[in-house]
C-alpha positions as CSV (number, residue, x, y, z in Angstrom):
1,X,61.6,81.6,80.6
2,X,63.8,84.4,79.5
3,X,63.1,84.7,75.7
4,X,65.9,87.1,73.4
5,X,64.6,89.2,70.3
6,X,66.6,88.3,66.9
7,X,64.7,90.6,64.7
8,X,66.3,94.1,65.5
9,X,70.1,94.5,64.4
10,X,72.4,94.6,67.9
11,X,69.5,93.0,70.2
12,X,70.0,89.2,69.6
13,X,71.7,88.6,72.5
14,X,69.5,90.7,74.9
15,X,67.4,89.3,77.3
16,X,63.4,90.4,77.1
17,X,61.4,90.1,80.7
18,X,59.4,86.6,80.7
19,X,55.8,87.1,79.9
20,X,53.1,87.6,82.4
21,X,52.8,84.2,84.7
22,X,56.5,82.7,83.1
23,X,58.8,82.0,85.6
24,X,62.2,83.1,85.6
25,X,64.8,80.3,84.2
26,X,67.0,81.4,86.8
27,X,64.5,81.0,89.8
28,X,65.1,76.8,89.3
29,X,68.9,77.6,89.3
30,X,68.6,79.2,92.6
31,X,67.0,76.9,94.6
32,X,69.3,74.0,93.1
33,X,72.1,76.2,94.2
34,X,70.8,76.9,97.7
35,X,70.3,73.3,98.1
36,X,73.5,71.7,96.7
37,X,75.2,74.8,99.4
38,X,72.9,73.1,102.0
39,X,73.7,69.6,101.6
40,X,77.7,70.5,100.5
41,X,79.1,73.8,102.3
42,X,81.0,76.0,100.6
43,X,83.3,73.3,99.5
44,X,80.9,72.1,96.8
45,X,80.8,75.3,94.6
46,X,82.7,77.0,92.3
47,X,83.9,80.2,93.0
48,X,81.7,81.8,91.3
49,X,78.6,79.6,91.9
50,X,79.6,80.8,95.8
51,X,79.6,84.8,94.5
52,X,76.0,83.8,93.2
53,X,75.0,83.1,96.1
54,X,76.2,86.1,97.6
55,X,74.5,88.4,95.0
56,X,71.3,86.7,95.3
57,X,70.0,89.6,97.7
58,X,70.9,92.3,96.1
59,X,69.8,91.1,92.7
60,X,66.5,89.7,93.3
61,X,65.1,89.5,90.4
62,X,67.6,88.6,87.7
63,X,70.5,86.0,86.3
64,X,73.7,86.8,88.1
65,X,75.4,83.8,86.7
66,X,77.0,86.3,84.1
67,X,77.7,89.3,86.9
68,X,79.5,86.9,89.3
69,X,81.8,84.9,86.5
70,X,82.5,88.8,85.1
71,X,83.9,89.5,88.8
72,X,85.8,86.4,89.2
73,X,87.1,86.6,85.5
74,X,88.3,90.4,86.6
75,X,89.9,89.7,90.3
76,X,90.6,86.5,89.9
77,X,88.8,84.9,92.9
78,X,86.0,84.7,95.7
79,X,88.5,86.2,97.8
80,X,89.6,88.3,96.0
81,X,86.2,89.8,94.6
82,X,85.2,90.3,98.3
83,X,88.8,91.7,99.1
84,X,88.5,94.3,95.9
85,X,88.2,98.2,97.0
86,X,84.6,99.6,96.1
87,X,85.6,101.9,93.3
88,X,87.1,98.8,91.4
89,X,84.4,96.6,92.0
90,X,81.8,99.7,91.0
91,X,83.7,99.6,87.6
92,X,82.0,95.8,86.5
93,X,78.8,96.5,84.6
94,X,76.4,95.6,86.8
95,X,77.0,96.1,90.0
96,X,75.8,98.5,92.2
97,X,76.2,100.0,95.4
98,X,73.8,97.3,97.0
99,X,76.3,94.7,95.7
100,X,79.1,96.8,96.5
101,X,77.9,96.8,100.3
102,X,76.7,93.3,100.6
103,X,80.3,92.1,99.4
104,X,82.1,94.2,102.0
105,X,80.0,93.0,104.7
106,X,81.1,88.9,103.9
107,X,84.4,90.8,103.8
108,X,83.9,92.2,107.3
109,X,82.1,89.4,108.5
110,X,85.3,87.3,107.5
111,X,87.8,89.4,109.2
112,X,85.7,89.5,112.8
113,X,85.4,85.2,112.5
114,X,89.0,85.6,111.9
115,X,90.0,87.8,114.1
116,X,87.5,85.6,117.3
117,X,89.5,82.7,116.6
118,X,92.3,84.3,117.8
119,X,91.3,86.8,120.6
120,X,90.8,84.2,123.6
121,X,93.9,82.3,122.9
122,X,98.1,82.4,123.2
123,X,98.8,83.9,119.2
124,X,101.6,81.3,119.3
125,X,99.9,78.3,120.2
126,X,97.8,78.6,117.6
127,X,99.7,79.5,114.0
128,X,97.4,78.5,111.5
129,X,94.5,80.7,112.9
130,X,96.9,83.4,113.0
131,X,98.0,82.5,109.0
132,X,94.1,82.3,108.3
133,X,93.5,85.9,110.3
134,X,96.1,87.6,108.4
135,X,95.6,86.0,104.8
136,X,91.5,86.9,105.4
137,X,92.6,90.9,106.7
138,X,94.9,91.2,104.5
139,X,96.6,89.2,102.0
140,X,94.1,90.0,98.8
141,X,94.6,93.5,99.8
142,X,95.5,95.8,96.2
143,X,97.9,97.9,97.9
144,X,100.4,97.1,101.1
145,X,99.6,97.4,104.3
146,X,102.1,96.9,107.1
147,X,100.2,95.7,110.2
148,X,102.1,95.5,113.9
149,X,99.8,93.1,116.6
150,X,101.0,93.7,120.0
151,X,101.2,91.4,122.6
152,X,101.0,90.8,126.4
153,X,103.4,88.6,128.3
154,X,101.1,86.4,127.9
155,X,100.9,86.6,124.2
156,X,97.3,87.2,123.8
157,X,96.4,89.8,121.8
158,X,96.2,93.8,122.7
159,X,95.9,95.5,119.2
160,X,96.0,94.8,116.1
161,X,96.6,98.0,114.3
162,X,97.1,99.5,110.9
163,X,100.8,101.5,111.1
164,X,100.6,102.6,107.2
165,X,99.2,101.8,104.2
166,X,100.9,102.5,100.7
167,X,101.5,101.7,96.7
168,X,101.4,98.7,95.2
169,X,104.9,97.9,96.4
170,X,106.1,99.9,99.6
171,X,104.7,100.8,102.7
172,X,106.6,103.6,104.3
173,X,107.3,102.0,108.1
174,X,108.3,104.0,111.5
175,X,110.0,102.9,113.9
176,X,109.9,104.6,116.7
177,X,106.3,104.9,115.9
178,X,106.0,101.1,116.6
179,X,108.1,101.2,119.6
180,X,106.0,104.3,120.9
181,X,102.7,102.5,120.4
182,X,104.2,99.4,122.1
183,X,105.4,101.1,125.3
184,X,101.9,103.2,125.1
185,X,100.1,99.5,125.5
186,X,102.2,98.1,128.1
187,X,103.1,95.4,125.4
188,X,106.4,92.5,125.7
189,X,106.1,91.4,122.2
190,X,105.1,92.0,118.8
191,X,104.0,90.3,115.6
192,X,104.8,92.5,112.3
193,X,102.6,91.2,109.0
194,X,102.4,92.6,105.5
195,X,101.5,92.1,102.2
196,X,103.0,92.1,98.8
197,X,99.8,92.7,96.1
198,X,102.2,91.5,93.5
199,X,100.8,87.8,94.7
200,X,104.7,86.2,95.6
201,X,105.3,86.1,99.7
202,X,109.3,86.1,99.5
203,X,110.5,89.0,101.4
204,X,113.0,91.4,100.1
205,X,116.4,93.3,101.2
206,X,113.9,95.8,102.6
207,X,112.0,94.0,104.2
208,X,115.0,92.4,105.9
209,X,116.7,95.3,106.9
210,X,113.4,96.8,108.0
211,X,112.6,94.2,110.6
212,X,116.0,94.3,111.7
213,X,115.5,97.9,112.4
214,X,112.4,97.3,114.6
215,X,114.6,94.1,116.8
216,X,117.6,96.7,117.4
217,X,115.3,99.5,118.8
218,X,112.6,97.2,120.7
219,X,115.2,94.9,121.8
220,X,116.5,97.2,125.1
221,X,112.8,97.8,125.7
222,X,112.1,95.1,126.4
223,X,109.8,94.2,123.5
224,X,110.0,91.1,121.6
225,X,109.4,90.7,118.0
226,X,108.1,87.4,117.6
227,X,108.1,87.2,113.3
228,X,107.4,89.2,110.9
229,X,105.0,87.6,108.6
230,X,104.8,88.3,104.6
231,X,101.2,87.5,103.1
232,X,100.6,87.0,99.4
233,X,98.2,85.4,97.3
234,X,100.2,82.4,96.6
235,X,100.9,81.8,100.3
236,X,103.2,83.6,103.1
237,X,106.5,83.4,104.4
238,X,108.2,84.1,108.0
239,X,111.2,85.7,108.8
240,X,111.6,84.1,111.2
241,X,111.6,80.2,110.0
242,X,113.6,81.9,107.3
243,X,116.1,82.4,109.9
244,X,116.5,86.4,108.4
245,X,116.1,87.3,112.2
């Protein structure tokens, strides 16, 4: 058991190593946490009860309760703590670069399930795997990223590709840098996806115009553009069910 000394002014609260043959308080906690995982998936914990489980690795050998309610009480969820870029979450007492990596890989290893449940398939026949691919790549993402997947005629998937990245709110976009890469991959249609970090999905004036843009140059190509899909923490929205093209 993890006793605290009271006598010296500014130590009360800190935690002394448990005596020789004491066993951690938290060891119990773990294995009550791996088992109640076990028995009820993810859906059965807490946010941050799920981030304990991911830090267990890295942190062997103490409490991570405290570390992995300080992450979600700073990002604001699971998702997002995984989603956070590595000089942000190097900034939480605590965590180091073993945490750092170990939290980019679940990142990573969410983006490739993501991304295999919709490489074998028509990306139209199957919208909600798309919605779940782009809100795991990239809707907790802290600045905007404007993503273009190209498509073959039979709308499976070519690329999926990255055409710039920029501040909080604006992503410089090229057009005749998305209709170059889609001739250079043979591709008939297009989805366009970005984010808005400020959390609210509803596209603006220029966004609008923007996507309007990319139909009047890809349209005598040849090249359809499916939607162009907003992501944001509190959901997403489509141009084209907004009827905006």
């Amino acid at each position: 058991m993890t006793r605290r000394t009271a006598e010296l002014p500014g130590l009360a609260d800190a935690p002394v190593p448990a005596a020789a043959g004491e066993v951690p308080h938290y060891h119990g906690h773990r294995e009550r946490l791996r088992a109640r995982f076990a028995e009820q998936g993810a859906e059965g914990l807490a946010d941050y009860e799920l981030l304990e489980l991911a830090l267990f690795r890295a942190i062997p050998r103490r409490d991570v309760k405290p570390l992995a309610k300080a992450l979600i009480n700073r990002f604001g969820s699971f998702a997002e703590v995984v989603s956070a870029e590595p000089a942000r979450l190097a900034e939480v007492e605590g965590v180091s670069a073993g945490v750092v990596n170990d939290l980019k890989l679940i990142e990573a290893a969410g983006r490739r399930l993501a991304r295999g449940a919709i490489a074998a398939r028509p990306l139209l026949s199957s919208w909600s795997a798309l919605i779940e691919y782009l809100r795991t790549t990239m809707a907790f993402a802290a600045r905007e990223e404007f993503r273009v997947l190209f498509l073959d005629r039979r709308n499976h998937l070519i690329a999926d590709e990255v055409q710039g990245r920029g501040t909080v709110d604006h992503t410089p976009v090229y057009t005749r840098e998305v209709a170059r890469r889609a001739l250079e991959l043979s591709s008939t249609a297009i989805i366009l996806a970005h984010n808005h970090p400020s959390g609210d999905p509803t596209p603006s004036q220029a966004d609008i115009r923007m996507t309007r843009d990319i139909v009047s140059v890809l349209d005598p190509l040849g090249v359809v553009v499916h939607d162009h899909v907003i992501l944001g923490r509190d959901g997403h929205a489509s141009l084209k069910a907004l009827k905006l093209i």
